[in-house]
C-alpha positions in Angstrom: -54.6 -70.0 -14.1 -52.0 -69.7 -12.0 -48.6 -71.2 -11.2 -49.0 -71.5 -7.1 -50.3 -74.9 -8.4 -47.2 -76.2 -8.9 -45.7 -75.5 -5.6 -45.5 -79.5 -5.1 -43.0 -79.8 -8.1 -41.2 -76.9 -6.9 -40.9 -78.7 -3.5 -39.2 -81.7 -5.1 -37.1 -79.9 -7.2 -36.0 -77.9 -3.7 -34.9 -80.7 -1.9 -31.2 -80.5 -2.6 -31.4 -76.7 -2.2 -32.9 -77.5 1.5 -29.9 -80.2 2.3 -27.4 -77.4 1.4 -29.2 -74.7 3.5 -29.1 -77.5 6.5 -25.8 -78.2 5.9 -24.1 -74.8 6.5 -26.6 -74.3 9.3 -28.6 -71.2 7.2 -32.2 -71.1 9.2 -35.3 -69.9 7.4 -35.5 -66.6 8.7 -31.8 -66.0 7.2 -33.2 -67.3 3.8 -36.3 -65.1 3.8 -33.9 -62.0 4.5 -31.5 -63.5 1.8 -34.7 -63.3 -0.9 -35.1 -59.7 0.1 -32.3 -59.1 -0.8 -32.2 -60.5 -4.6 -35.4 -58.2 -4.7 -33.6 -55.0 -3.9 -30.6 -55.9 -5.8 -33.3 -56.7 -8.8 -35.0 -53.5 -8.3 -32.2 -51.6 -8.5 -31.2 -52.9 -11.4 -34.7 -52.3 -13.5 -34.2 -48.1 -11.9 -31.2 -48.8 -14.5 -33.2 -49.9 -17.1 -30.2 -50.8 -19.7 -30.2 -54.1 -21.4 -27.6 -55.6 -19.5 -29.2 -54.4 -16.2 -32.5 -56.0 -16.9 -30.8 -59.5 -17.8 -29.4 -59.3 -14.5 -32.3 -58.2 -12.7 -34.6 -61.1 -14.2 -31.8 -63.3 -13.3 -32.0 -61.6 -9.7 -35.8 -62.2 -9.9 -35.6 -65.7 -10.3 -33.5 -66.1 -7.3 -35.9 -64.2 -4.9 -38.8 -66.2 -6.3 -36.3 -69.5 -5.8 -35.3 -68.6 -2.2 -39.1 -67.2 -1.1 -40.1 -70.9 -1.5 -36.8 -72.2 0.0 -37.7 -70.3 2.9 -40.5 -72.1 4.0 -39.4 -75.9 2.5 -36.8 -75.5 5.1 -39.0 -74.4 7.7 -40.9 -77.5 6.7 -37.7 -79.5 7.0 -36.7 -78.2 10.4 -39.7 -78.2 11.9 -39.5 -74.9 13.3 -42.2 -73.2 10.9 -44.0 -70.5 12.9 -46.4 -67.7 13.0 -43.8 -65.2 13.3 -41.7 -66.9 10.8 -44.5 -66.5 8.3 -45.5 -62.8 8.9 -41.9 -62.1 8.3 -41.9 -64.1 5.1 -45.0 -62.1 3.9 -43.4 -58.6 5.2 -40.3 -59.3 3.4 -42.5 -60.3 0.2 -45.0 -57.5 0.0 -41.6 -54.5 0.4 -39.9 -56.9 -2.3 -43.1 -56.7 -4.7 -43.1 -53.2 -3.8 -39.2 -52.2 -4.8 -39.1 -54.9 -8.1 -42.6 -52.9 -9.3 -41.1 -49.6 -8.1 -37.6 -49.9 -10.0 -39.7 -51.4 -13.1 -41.7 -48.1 -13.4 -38.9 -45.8 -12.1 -36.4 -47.1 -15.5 -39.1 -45.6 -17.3 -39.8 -42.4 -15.9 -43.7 -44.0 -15.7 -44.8 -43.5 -11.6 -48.4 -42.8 -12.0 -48.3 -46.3 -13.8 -46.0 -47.7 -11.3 -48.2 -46.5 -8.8 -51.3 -48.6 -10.1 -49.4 -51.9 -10.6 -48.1 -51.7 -7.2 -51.5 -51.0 -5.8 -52.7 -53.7 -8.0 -50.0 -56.2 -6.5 -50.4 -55.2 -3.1 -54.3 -55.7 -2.8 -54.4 -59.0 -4.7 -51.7 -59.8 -1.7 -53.7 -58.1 0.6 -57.1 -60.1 -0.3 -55.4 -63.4 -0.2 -54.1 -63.1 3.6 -57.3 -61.5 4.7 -59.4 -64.7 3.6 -57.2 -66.0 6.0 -57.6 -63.1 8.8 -61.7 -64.0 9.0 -61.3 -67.5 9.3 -61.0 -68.7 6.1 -58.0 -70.7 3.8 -55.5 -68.6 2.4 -56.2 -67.6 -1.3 -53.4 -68.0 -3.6 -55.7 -68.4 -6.7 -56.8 -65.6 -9.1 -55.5 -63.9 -12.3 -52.1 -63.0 -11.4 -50.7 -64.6 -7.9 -47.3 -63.9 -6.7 -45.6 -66.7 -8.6 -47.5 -65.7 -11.6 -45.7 -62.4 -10.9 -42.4 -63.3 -10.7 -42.6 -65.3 -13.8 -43.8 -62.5 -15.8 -41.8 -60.1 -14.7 -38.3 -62.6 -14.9 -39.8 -63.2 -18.4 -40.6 -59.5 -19.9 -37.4 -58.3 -18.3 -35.4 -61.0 -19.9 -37.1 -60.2 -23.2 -36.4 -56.2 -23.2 -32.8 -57.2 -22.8 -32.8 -58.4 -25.9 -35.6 -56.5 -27.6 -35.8 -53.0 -25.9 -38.6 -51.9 -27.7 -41.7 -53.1 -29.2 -43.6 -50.7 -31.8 -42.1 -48.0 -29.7 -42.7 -49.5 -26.3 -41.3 -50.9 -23.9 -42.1 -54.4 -22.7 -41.9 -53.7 -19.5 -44.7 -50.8 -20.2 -47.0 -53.2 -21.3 -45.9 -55.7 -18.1 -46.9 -52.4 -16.1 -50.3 -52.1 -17.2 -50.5 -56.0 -16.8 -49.6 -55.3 -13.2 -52.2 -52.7 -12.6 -55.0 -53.7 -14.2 -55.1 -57.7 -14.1 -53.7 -56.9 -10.1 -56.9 -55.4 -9.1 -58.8 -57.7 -11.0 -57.5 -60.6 -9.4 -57.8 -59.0 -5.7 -61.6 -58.3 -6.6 -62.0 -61.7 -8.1 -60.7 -62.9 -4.3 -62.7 -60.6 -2.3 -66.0 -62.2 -4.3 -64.8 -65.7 -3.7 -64.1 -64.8 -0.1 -67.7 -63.2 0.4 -69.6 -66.0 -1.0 -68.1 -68.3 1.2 -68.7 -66.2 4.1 -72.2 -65.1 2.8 
């Protein structure tokens, strides 16, 4: 179950979003750099970790997730969608998963968990690209994909804005050990479908 499914209703809903970006002449590259920057801005606002800061970071969340796909609609759009274009998209996206997860775990004072959801979002990343590397089609599928990510993470922040704590906890605790345990399941449920298929 994952939300990468829905990229085609995404697309439609982006076409407006890609007529602006023509008109005042932004280029895809400029819009991948743009999402970047929503990420830091979002991951410095979870190191905060008040409830204000986290509205604003899951707000600053969406956008990222918004302008990763814009990126690459407009590339579409323009023709001028490339190989280098794309590794910088996925550059930009693996530091971004790295600072939002980074700045979740540091407003909690929680690395060794941070350090296990990160490594659980950077392999599932990792597996789905390296499908690609030996010849294979890119996997976006699995558990917990990078839209499936964002989601969660715009959602969970949105709701300790409101609700700081859960039975003690924070949600964003619980959205930790999400990360780092359905992450590495997800990257070794692509690294089985990879093998078969290569088997």
């Amino acid at each position: 179950m994952t939300l990468d499914q829905f990229r085609p209703v995404a697309n439609r809903l982006l076409a407006p979003w890609v007529r602006a970006a023509k008109a005042v002449g932004a280029t895809p590259d400029a819009v991948s750099v743009v999402a970047f920057g929503f990420a830091v801005a979002a991951g410095a606002a979870f190191w905060v970790a008040t409830p204000l800061a986290y509205a604003v970071g899951a707000l600053l969340v969406f956008m990222n997730g918004w302008f990763d796909i814009l990126d690459g609609a407009l590339a579409r759009e323009l023709g001028t969608d490339s190989e280098a274009g794309d590794m910088l998209d996925h550059v930009l996206d693996r530091y971004a998963d790295v600072i939002v997860v980074s700045g979740l775990a540091a407003g909690l004072d929680q690395y060794a968990l941070g350090l296990a959801a990160v490594t659980g979002v950077l392999l599932t990343s990792y597996l789905g690209t390296q499908a690609q590397a030996v010849g294979l089609d890119r996997v976006y599928g699995g558990l917990l994909g990078r839209a499936d990510r964002l989601a969660l993470v715009g959602a969970t922040t949105g709701v300790t804005a409101l609700v700081p704590t859960v039975a003690g906890y924070s949600p964003v605790m619980a959205l930790l050990v999400v990360f780092a345990v359905v992450g590495h399941l997800t990257a070794v449920q692509r690294f089985v479908s990879a093998w078969r298929q290569l088997a």
